[in-house]
CHARMM-style PDB file with segment names, atoms N, HN, CA, C and O in Angstrom:
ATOM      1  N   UNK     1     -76.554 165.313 -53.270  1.00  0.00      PROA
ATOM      2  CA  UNK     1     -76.439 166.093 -52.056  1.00  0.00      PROA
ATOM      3  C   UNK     1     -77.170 165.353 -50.934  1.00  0.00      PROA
ATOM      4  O   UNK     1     -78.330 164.989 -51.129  1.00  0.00      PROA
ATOM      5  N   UNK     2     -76.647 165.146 -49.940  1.00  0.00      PROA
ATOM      6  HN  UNK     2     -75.705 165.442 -49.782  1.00  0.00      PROA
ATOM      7  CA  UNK     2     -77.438 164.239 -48.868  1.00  0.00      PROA
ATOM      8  C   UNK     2     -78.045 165.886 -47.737  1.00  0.00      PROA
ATOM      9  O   UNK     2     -77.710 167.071 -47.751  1.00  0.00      PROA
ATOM     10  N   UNK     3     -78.878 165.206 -47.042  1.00  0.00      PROA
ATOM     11  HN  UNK     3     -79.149 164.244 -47.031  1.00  0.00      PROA
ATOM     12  CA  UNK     3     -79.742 165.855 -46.036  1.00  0.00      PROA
ATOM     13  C   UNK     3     -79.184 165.668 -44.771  1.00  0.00      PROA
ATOM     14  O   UNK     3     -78.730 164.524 -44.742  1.00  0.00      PROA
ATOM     15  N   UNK     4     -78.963 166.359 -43.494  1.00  0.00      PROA
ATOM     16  HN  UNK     4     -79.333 167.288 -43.517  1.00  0.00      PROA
ATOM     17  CA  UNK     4     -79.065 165.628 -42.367  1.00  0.00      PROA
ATOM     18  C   UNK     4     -80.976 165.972 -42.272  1.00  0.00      PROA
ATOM     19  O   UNK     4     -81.657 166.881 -42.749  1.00  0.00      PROA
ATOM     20  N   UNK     5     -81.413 164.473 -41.227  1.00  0.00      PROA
ATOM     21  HN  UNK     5     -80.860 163.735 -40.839  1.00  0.00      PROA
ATOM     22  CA  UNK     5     -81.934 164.672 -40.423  1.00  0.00      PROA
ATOM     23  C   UNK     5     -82.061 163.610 -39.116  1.00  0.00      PROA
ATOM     24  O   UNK     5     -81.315 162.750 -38.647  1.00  0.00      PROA
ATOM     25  N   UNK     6     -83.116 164.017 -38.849  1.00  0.00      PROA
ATOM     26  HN  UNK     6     -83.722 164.716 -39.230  1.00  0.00      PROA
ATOM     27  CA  UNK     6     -83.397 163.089 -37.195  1.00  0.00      PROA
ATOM     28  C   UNK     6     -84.535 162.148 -37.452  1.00  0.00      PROA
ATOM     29  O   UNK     6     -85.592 162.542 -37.945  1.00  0.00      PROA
ATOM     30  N   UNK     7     -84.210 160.327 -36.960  1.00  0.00      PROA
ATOM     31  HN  UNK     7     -83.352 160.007 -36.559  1.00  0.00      PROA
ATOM     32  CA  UNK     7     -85.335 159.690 -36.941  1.00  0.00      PROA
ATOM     33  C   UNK     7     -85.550 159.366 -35.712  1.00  0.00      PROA
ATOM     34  O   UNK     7     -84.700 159.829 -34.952  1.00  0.00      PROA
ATOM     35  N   UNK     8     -86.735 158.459 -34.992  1.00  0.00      PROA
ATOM     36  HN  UNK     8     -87.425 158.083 -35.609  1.00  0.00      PROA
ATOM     37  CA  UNK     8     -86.911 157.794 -33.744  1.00  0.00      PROA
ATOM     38  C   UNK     8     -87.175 156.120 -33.940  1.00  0.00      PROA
ATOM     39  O   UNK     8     -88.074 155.623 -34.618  1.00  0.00      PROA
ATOM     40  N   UNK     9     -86.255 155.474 -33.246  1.00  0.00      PROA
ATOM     41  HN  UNK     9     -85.524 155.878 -32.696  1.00  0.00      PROA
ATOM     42  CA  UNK     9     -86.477 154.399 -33.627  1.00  0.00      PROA
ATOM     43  C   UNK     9     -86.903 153.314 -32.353  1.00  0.00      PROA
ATOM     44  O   UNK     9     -86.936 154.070 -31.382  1.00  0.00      PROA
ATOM     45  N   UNK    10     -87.187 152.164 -31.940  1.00  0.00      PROA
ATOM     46  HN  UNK    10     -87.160 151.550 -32.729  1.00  0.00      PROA
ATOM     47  CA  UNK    10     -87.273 151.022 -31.115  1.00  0.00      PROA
ATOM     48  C   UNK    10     -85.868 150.820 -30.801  1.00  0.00      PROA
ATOM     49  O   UNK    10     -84.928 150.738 -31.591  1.00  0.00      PROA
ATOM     50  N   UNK    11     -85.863 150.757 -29.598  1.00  0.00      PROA
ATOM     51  HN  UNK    11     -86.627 150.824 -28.956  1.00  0.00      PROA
ATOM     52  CA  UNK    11     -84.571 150.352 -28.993  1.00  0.00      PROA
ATOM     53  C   UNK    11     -83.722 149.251 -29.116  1.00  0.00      PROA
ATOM     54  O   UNK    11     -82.520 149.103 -28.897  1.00  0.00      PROA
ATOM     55  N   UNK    12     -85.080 148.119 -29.725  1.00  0.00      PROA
ATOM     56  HN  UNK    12     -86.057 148.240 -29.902  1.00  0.00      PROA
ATOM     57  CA  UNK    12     -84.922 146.551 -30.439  1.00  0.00      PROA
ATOM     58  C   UNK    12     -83.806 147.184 -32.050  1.00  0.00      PROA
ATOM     59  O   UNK    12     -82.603 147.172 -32.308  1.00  0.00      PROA
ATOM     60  N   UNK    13     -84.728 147.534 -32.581  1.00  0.00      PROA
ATOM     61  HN  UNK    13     -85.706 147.543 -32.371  1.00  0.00      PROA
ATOM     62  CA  UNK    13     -83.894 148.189 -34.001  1.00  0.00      PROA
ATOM     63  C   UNK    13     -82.213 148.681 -33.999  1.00  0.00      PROA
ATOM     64  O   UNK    13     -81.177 148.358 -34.579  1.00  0.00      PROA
ATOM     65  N   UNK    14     -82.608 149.551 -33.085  1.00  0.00      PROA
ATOM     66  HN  UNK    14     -83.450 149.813 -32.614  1.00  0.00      PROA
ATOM     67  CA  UNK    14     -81.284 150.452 -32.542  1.00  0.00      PROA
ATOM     68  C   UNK    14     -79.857 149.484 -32.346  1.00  0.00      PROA
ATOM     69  O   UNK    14     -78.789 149.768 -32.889  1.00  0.00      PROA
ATOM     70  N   UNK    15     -80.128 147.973 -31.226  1.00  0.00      PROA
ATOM     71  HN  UNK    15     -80.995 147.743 -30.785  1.00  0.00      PROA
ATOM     72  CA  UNK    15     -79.610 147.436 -30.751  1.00  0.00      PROA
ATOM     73  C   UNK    15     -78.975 146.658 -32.051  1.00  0.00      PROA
ATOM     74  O   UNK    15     -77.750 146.589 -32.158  1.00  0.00      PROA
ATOM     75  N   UNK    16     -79.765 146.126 -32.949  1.00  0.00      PROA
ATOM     76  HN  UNK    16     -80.759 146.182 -32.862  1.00  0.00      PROA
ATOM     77  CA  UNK    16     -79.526 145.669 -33.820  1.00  0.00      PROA
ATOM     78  C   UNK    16     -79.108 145.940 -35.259  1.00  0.00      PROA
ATOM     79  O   UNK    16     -78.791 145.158 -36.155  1.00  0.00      PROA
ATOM     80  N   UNK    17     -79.233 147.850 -35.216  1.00  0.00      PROA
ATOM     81  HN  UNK    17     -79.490 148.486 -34.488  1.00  0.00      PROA
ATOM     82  CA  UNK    17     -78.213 148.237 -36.227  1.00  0.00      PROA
ATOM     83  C   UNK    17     -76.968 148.290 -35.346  1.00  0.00      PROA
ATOM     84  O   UNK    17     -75.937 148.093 -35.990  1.00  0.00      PROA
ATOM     85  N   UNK    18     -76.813 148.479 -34.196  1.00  0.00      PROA
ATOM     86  HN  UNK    18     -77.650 148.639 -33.672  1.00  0.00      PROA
ATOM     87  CA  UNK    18     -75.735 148.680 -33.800  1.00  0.00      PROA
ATOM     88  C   UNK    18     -75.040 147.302 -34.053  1.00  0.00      PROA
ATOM     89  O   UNK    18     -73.836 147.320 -34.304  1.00  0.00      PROA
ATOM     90  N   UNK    19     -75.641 146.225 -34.010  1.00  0.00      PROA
ATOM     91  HN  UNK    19     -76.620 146.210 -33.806  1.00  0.00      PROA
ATOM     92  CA  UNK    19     -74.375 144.553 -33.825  1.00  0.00      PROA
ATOM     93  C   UNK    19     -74.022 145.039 -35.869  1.00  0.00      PROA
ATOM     94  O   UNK    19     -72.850 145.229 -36.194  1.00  0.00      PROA
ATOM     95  N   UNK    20     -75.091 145.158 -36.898  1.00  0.00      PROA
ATOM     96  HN  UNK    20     -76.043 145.004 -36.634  1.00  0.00      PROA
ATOM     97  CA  UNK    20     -74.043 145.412 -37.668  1.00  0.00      PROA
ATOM     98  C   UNK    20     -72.807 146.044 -37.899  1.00  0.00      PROA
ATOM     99  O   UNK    20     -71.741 145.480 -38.144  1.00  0.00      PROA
ATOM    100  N   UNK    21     -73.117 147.820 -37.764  1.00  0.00      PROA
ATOM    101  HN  UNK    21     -73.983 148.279 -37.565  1.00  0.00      PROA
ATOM    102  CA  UNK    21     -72.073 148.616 -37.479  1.00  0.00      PROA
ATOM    103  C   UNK    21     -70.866 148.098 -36.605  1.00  0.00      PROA
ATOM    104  O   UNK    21     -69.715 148.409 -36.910  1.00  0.00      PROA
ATOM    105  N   UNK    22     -71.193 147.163 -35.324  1.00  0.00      PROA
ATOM    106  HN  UNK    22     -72.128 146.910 -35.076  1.00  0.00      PROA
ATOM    107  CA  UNK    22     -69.808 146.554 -34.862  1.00  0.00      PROA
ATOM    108  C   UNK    22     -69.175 145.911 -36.015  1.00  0.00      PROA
ATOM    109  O   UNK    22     -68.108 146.345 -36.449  1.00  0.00      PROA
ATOM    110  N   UNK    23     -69.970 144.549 -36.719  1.00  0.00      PROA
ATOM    111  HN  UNK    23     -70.836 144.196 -36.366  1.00  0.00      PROA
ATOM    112  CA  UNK    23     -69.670 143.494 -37.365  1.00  0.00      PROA
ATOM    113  C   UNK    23     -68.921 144.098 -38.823  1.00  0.00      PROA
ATOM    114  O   UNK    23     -68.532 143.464 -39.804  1.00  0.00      PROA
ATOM    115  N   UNK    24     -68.898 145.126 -38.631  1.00  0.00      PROA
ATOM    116  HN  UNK    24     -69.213 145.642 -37.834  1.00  0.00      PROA
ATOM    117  CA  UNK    24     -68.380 145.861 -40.006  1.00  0.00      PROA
ATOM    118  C   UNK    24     -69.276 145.798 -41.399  1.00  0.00      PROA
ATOM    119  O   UNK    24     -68.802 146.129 -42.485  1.00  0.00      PROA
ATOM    120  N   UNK    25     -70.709 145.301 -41.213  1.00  0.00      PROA
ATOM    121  HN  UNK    25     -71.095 145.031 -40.331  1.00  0.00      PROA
ATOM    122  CA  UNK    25     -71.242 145.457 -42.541  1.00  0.00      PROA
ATOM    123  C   UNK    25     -71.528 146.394 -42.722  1.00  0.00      PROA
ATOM    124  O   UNK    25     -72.411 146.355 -43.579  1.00  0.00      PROA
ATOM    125  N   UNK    26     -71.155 148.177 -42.181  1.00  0.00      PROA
ATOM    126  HN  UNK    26     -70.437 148.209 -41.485  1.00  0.00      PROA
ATOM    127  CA  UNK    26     -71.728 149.237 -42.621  1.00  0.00      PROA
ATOM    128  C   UNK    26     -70.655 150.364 -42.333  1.00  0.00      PROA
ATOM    129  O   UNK    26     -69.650 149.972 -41.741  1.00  0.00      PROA
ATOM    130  N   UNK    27     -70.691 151.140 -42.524  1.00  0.00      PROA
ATOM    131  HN  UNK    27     -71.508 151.459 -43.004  1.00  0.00      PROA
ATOM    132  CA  UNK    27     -69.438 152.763 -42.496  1.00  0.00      PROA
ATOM    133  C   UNK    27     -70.166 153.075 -40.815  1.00  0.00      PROA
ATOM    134  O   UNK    27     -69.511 153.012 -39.775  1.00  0.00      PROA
ATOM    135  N   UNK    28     -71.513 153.381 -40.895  1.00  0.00      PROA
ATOM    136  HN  UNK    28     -72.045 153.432 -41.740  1.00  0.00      PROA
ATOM    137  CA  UNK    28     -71.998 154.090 -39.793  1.00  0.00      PROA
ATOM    138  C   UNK    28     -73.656 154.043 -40.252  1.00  0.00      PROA
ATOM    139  O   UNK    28     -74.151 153.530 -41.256  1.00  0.00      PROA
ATOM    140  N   UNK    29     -74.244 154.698 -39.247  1.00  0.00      PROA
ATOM    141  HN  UNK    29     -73.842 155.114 -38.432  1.00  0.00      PROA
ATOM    142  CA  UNK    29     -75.783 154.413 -39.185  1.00  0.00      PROA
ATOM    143  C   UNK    29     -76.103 155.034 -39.954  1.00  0.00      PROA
ATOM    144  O   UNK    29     -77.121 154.373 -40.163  1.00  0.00      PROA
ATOM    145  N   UNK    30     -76.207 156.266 -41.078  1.00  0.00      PROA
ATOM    146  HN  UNK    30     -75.381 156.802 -40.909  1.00  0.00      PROA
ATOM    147  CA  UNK    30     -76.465 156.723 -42.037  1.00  0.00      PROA
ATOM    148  C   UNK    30     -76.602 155.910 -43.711  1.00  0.00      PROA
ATOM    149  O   UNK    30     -77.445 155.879 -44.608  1.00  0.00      PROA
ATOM    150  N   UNK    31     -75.011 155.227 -43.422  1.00  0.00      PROA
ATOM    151  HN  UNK    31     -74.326 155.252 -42.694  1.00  0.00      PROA
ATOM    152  CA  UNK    31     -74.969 153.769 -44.119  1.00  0.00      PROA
ATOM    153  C   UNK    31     -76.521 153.010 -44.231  1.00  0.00      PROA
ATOM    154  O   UNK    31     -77.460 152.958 -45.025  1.00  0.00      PROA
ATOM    155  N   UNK    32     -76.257 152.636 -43.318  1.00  0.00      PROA
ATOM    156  HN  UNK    32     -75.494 152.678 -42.673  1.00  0.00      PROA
ATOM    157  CA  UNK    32     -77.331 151.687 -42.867  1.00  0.00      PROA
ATOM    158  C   UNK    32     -78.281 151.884 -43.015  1.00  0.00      PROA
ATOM    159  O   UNK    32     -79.016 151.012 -43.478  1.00  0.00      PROA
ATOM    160  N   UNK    33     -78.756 153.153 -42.693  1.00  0.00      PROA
ATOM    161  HN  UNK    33     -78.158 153.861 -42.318  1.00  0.00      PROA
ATOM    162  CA  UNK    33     -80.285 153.535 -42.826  1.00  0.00      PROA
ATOM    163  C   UNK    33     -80.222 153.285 -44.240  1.00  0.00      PROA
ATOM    164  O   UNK    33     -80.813 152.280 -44.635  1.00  0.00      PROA
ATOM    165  N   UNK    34     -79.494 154.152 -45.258  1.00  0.00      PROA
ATOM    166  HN  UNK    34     -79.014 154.969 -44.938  1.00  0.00      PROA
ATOM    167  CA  UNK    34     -79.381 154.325 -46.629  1.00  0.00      PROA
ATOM    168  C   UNK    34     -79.970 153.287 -47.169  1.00  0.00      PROA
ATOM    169  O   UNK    34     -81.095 153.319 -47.669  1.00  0.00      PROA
ATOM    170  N   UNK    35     -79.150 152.183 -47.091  1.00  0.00      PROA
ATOM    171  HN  UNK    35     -78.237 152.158 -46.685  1.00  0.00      PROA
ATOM    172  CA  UNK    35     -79.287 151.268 -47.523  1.00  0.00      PROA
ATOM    173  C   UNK    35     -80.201 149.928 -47.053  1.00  0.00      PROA
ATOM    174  O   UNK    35     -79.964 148.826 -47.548  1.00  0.00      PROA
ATOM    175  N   UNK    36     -81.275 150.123 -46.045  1.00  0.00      PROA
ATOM    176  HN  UNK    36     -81.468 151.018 -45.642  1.00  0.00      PROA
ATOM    177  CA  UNK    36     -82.475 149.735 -45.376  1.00  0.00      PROA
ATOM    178  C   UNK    36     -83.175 150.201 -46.561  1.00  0.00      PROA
ATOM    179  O   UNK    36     -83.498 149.557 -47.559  1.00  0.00      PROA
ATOM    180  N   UNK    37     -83.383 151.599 -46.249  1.00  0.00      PROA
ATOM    181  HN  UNK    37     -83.121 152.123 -45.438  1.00  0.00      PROA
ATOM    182  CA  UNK    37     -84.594 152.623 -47.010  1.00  0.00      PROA
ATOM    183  C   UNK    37     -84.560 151.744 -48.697  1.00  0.00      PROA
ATOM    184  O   UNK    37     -85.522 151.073 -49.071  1.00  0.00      PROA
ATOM    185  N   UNK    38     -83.659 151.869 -49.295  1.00  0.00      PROA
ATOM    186  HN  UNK    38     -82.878 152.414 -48.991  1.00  0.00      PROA
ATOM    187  CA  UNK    38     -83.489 151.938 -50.288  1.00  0.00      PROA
ATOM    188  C   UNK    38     -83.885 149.925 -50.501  1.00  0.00      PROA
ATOM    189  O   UNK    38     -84.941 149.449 -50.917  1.00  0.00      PROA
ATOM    190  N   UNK    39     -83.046 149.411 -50.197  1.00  0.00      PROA
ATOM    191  HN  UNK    39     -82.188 149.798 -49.859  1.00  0.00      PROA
ATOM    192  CA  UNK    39     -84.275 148.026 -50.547  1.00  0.00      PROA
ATOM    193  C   UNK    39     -85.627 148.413 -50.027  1.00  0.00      PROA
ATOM    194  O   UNK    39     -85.857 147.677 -50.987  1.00  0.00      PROA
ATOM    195  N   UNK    40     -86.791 148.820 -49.482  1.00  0.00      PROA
ATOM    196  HN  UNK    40     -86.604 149.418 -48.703  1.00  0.00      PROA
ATOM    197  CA  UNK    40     -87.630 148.959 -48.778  1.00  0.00      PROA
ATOM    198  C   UNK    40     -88.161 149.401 -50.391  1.00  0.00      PROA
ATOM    199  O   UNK    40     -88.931 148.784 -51.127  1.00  0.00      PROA
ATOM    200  N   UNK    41     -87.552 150.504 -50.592  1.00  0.00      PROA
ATOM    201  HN  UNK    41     -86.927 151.005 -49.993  1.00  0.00      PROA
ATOM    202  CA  UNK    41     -88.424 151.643 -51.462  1.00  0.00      PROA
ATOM    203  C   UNK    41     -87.793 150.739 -53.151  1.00  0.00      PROA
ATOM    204  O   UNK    41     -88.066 151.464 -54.108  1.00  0.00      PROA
ATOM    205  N   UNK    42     -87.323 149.872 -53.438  1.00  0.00      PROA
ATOM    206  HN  UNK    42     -87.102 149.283 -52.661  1.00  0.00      PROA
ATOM    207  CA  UNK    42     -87.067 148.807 -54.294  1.00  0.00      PROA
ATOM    208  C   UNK    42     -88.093 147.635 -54.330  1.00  0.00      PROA
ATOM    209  O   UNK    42     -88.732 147.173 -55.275  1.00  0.00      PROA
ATOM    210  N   UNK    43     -88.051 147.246 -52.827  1.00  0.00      PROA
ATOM    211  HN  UNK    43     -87.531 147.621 -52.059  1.00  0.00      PROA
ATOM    212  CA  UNK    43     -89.137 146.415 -53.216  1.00  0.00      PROA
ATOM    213  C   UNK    43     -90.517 146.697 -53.382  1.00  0.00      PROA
ATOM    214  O   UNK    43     -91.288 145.837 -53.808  1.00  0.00      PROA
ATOM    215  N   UNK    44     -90.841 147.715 -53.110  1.00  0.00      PROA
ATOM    216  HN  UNK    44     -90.214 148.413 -52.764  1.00  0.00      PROA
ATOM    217  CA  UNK    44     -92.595 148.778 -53.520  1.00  0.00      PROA
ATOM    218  C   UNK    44     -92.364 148.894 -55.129  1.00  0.00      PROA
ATOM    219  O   UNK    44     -92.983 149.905 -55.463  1.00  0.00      PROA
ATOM    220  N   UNK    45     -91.726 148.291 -56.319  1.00  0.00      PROA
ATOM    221  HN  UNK    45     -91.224 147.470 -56.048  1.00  0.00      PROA
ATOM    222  CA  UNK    45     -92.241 148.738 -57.284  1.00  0.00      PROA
ATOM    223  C   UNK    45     -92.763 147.569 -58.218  1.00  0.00      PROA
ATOM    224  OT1 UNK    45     -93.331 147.832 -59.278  1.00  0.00      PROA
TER     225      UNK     45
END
């Protein structure tokens, strides 16, 4: 079951999930986050 919620991010960040989402490496920013978070919380073990 997924969650919505709301993050705040750097406008640097922003700019630069957005050139993926153009470039087609992602569905949409939820994508993306997903799959940020998730190497992040992969590489902590």
């Amino acid at each position: 079951m997924k969650i919505q919620t709301t993050i705040t991010v750097e406008k640097e960040i922003l700019l630069k999930m957005m050139d993926k989402l153009r470039d087609g490496s992602f569905r949409n920013k939820s994508h993306l986050f997903e799959y940020a978070v998730r190497k992040f919380l992969d590489g902590e073990k």
